[in-house]
C-alpha positions as YAML, in Angstrom:
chain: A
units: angstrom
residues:
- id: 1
  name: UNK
  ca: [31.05, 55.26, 7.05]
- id: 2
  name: UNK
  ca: [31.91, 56.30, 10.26]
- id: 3
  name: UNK
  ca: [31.47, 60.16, 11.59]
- id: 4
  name: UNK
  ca: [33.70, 62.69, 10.48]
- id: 5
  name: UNK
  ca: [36.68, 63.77, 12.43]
- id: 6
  name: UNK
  ca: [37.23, 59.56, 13.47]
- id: 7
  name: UNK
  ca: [40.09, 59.15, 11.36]
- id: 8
  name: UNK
  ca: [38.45, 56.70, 8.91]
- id: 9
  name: UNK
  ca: [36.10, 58.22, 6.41]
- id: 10
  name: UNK
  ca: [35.42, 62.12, 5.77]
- id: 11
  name: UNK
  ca: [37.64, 64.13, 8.75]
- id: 12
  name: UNK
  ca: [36.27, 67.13, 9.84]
- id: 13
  name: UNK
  ca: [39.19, 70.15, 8.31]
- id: 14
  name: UNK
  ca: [39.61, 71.15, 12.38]
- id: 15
  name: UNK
  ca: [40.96, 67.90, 12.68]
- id: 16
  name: UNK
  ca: [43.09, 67.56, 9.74]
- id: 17
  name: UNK
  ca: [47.45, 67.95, 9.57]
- id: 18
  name: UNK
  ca: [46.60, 69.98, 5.94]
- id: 19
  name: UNK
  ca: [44.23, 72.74, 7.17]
- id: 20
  name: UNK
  ca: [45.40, 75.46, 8.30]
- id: 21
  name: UNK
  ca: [43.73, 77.40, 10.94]
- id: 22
  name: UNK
  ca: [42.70, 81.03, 10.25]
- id: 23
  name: UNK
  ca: [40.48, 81.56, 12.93]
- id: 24
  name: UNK
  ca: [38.30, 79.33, 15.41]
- id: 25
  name: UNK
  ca: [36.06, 78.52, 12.08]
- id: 26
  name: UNK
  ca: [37.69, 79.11, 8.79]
- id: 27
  name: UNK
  ca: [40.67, 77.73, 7.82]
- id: 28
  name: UNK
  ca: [42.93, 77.00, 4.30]
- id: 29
  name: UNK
  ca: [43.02, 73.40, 2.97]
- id: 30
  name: UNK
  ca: [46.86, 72.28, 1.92]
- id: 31
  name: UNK
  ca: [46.69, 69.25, 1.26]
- id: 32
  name: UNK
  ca: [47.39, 69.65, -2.31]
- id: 33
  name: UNK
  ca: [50.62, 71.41, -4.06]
- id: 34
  name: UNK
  ca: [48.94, 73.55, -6.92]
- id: 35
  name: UNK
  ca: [48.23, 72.71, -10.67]
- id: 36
  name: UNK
  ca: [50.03, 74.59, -13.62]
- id: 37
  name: UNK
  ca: [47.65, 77.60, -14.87]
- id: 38
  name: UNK
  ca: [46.74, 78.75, -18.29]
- id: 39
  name: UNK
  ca: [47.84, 82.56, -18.36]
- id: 40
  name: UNK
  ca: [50.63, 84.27, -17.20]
- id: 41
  name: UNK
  ca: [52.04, 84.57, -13.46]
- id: 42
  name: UNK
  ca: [49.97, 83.64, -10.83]
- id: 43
  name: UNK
  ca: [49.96, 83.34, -7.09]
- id: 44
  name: UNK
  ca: [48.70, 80.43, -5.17]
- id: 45
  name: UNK
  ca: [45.78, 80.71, -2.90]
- id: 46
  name: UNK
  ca: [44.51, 77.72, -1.19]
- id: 47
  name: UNK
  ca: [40.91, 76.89, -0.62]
- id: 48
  name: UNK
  ca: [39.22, 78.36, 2.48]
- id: 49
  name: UNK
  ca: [37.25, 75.98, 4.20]
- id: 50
  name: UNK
  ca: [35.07, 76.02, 7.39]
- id: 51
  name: UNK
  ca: [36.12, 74.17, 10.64]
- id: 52
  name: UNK
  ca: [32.72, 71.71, 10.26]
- id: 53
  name: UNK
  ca: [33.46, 71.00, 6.56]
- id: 54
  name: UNK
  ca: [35.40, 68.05, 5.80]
- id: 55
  name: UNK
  ca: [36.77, 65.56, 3.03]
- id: 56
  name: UNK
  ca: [38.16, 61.78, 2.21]
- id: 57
  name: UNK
  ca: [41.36, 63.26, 2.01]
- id: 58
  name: UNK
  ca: [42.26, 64.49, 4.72]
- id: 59
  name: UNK
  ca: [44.38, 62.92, 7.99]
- id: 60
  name: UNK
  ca: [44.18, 63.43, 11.64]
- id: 61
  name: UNK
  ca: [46.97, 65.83, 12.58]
- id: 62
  name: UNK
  ca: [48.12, 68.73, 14.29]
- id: 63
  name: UNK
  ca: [48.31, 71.38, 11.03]
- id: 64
  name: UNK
  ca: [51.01, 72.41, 9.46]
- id: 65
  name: UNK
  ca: [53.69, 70.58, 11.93]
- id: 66
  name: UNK
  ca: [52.77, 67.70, 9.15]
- id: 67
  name: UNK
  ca: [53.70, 69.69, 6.07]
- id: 68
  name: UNK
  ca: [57.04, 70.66, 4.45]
- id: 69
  name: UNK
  ca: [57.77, 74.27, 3.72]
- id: 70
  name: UNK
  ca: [57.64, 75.54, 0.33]
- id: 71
  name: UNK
  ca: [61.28, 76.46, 1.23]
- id: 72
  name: UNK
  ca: [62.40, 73.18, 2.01]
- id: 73
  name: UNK
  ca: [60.39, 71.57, -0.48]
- id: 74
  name: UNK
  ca: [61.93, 69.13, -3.69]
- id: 75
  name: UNK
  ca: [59.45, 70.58, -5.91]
- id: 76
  name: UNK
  ca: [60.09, 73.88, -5.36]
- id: 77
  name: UNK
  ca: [62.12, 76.21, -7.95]
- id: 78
  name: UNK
  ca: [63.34, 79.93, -7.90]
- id: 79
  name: UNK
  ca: [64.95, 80.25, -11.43]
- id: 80
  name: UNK
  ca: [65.90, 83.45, -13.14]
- id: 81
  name: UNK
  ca: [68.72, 85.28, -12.27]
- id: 82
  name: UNK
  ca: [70.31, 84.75, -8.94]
- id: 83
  name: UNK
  ca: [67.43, 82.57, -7.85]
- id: 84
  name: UNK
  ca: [64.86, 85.49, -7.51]
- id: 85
  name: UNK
  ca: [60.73, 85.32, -9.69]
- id: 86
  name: UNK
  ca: [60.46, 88.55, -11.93]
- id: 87
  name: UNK
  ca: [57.02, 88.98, -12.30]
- id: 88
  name: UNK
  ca: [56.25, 91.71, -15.10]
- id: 89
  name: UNK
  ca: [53.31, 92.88, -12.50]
- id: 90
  name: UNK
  ca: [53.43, 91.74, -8.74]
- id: 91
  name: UNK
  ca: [49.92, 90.22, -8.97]
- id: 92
  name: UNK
  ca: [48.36, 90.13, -5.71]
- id: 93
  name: UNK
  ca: [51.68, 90.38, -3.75]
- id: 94
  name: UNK
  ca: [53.97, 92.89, -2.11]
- id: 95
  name: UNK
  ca: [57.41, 93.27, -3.63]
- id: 96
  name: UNK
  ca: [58.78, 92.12, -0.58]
- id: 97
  name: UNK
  ca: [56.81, 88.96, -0.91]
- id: 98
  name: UNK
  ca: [58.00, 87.91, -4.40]
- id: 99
  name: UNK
  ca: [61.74, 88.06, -2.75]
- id: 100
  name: UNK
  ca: [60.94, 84.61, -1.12]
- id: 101
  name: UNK
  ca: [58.79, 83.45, -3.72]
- id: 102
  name: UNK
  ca: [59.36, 80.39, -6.16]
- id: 103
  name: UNK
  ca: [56.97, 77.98, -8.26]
- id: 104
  name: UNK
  ca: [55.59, 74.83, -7.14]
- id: 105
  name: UNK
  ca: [56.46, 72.02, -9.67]
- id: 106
  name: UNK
  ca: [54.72, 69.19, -7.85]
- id: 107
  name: UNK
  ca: [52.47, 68.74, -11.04]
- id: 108
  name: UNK
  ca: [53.13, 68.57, -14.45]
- id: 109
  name: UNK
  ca: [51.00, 70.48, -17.05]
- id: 110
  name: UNK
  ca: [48.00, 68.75, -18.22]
- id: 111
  name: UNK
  ca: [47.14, 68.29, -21.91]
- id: 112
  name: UNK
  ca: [43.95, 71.20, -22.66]
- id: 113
  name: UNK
  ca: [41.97, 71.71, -25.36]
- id: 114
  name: UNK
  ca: [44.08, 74.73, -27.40]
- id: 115
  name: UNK
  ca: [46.84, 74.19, -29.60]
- id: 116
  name: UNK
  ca: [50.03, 76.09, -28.18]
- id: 117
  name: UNK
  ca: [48.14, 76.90, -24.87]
- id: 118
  name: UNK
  ca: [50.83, 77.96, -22.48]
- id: 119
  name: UNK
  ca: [50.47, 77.13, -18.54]
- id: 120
  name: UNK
  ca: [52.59, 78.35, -15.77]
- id: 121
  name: UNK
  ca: [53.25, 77.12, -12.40]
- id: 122
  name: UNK
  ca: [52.14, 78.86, -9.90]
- id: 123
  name: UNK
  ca: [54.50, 81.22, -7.74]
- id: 124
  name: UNK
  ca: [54.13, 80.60, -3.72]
- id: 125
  name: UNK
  ca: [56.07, 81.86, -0.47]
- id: 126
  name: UNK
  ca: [59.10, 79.82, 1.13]
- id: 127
  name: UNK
  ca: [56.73, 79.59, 4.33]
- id: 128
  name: UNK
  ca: [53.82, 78.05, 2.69]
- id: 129
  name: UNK
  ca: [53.39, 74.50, 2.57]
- id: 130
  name: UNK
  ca: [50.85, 71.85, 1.49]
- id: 131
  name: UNK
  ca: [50.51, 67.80, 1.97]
- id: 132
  name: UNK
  ca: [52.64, 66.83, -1.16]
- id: 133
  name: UNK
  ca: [56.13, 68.25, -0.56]
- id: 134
  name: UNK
  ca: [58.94, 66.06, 0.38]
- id: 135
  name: UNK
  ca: [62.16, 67.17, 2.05]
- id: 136
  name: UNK
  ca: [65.09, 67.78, 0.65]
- id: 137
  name: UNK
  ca: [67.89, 65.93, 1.04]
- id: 138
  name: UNK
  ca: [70.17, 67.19, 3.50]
...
């Protein structure tokens, strides 16, 4: 296998079009849309990762200039009335924030081990994005 960051074999996350850059070390990795949730609504947070860590899945890039918005995004949903998320609570988020919001619907539920076990999608922000949206058609 040849060193990470080459482009073949484990990248480094600095060098990868999914991470996005926090500071000169720590980053978020987006290169996957999130997975339905057990519970009730939830907010996605991508995984933080250092600038020296890398994976198999990752590309060489230049961030986020590689991604598709939330926003802009197939998958992406805002039902309820007039388009706008609800939430009983506002989880983590600001009001404010949930006014953009919608759920990513990249992924389908998977099967668990509880009859009747109810999962969610989770809710992000028209300006995130991750490494599985496609565009919409125009």
């Amino acid at each position: 296998m040849e060193q990470p960051g080459t482009g073949r074999g484990q990248l480094y996350c600095t060098a990868c079009a999914f991470w996005g850059r926090l500071n000169p070390t720590l980053g978020v990795c987006r290169r996957h849309a999130p997975c339905p949730v057990e519970g009730d609504a939830a907010v996605a947070h991508w995984s933080e990762t250092r600038a020296d860590q890398g994976c198999g899945d990752g590309e060489p890039g230049a961030g986020r200039a590689a991604m598709i918005s939330c926003g802009a995004c197939i998958y992406w949903m805002r039902p309820g009335a007039g388009g706008l998320l609800a939430p009983t609570d506002f989880v983590d988020q600001p009001r404010a924030w949930w006014q953009q919001a919608g759920y990513c619907a990249r992924h389908a539920p998977r099967p668990g081990h509880e009859p009747g076990a109810r999962r969610v999608w989770l809710a992000t922000h028209a300006s995130d994005a991750c490494g599985e949206g496609v565009a919409r058609p125009a």
